[in-house]
mmCIF file of the N, C-alpha and C atoms, coordinates in Angstrom:
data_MODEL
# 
_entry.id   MODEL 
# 
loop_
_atom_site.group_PDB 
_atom_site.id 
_atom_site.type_symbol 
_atom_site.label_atom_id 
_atom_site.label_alt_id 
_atom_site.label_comp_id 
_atom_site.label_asym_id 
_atom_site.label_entity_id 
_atom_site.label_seq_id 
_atom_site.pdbx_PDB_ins_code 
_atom_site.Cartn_x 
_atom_site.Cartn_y 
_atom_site.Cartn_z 
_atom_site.occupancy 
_atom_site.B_iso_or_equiv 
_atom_site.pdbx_formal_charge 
_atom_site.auth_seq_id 
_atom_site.auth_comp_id 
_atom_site.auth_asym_id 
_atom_site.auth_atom_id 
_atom_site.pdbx_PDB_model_num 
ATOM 1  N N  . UNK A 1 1  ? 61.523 18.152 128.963 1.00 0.00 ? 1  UNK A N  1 
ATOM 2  C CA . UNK A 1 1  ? 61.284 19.518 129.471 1.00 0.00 ? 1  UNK A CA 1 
ATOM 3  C C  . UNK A 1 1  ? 61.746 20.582 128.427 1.00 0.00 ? 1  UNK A C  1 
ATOM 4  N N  . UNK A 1 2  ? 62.371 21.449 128.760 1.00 0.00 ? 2  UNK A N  1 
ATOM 5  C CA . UNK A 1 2  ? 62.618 23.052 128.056 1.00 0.00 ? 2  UNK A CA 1 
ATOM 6  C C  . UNK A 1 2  ? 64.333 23.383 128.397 1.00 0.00 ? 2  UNK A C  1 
ATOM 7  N N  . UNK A 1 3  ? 64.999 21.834 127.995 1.00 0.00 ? 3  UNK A N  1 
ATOM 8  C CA . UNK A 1 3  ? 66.159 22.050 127.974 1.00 0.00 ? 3  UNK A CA 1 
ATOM 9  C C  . UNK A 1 3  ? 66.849 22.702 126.678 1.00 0.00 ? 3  UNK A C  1 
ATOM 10 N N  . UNK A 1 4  ? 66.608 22.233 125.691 1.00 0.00 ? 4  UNK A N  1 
ATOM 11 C CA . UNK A 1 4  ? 66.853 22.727 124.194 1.00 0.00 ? 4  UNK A CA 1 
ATOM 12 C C  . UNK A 1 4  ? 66.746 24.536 123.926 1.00 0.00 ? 4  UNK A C  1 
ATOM 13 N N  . UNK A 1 5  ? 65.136 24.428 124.942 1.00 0.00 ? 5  UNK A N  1 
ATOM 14 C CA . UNK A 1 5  ? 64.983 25.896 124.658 1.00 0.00 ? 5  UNK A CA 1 
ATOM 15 C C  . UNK A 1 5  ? 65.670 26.691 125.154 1.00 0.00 ? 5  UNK A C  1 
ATOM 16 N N  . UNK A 1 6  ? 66.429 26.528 126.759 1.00 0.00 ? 6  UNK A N  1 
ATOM 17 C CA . UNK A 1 6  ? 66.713 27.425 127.543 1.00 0.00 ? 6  UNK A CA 1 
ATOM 18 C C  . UNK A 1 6  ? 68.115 27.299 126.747 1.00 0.00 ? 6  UNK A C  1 
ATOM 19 N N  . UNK A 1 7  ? 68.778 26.530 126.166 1.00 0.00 ? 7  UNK A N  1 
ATOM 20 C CA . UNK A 1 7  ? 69.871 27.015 125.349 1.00 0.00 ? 7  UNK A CA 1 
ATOM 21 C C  . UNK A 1 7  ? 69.887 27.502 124.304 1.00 0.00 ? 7  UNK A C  1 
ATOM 22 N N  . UNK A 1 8  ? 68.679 27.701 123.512 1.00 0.00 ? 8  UNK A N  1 
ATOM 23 C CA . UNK A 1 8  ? 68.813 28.729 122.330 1.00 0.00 ? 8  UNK A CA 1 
ATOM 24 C C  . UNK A 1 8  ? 67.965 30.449 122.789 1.00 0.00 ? 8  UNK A C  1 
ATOM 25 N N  . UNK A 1 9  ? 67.582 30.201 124.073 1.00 0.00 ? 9  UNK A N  1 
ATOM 26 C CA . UNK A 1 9  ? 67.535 31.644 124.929 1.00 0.00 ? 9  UNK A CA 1 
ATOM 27 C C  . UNK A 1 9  ? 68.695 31.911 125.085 1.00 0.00 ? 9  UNK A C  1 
ATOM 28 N N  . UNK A 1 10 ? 69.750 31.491 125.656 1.00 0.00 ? 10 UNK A N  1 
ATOM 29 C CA . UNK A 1 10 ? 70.690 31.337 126.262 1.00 0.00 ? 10 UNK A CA 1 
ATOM 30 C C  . UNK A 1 10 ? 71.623 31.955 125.069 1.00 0.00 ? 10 UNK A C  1 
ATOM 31 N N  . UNK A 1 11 ? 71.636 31.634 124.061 1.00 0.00 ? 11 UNK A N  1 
ATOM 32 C CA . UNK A 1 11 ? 72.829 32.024 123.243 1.00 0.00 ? 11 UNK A CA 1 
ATOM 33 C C  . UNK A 1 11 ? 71.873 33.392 122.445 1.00 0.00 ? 11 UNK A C  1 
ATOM 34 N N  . UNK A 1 12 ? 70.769 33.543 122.690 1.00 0.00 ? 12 UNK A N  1 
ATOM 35 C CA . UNK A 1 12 ? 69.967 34.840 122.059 1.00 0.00 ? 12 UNK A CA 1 
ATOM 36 C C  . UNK A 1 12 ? 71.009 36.261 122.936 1.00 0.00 ? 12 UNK A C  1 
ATOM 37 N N  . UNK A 1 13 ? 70.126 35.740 124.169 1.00 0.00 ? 13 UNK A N  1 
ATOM 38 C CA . UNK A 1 13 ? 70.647 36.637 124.839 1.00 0.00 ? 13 UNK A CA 1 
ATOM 39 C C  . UNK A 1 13 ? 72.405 36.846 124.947 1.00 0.00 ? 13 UNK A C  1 
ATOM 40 N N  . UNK A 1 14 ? 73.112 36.329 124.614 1.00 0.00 ? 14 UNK A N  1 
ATOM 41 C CA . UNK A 1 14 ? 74.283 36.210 125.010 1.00 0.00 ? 14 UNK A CA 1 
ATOM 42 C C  . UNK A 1 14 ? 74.571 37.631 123.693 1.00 0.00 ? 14 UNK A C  1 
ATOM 43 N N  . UNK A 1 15 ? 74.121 37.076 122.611 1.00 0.00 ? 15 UNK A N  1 
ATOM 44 C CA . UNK A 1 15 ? 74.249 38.099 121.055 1.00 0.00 ? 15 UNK A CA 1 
ATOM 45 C C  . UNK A 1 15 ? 73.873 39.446 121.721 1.00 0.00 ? 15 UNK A C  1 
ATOM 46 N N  . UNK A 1 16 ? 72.421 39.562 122.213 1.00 0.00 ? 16 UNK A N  1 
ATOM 47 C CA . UNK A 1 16 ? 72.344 41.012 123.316 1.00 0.00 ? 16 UNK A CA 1 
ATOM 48 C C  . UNK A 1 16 ? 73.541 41.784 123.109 1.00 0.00 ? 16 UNK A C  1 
# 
């Protein structure tokens, strides 16, 4: 699935 991805969303947004 879109596990990998939702953690390099995850740390994008965190930089936000």
């Amino acid at each position: 699935m879109s596990m990998e991805r939702r953690m390099k969303i995850e740390e994008t947004w965190r930089l936000w």
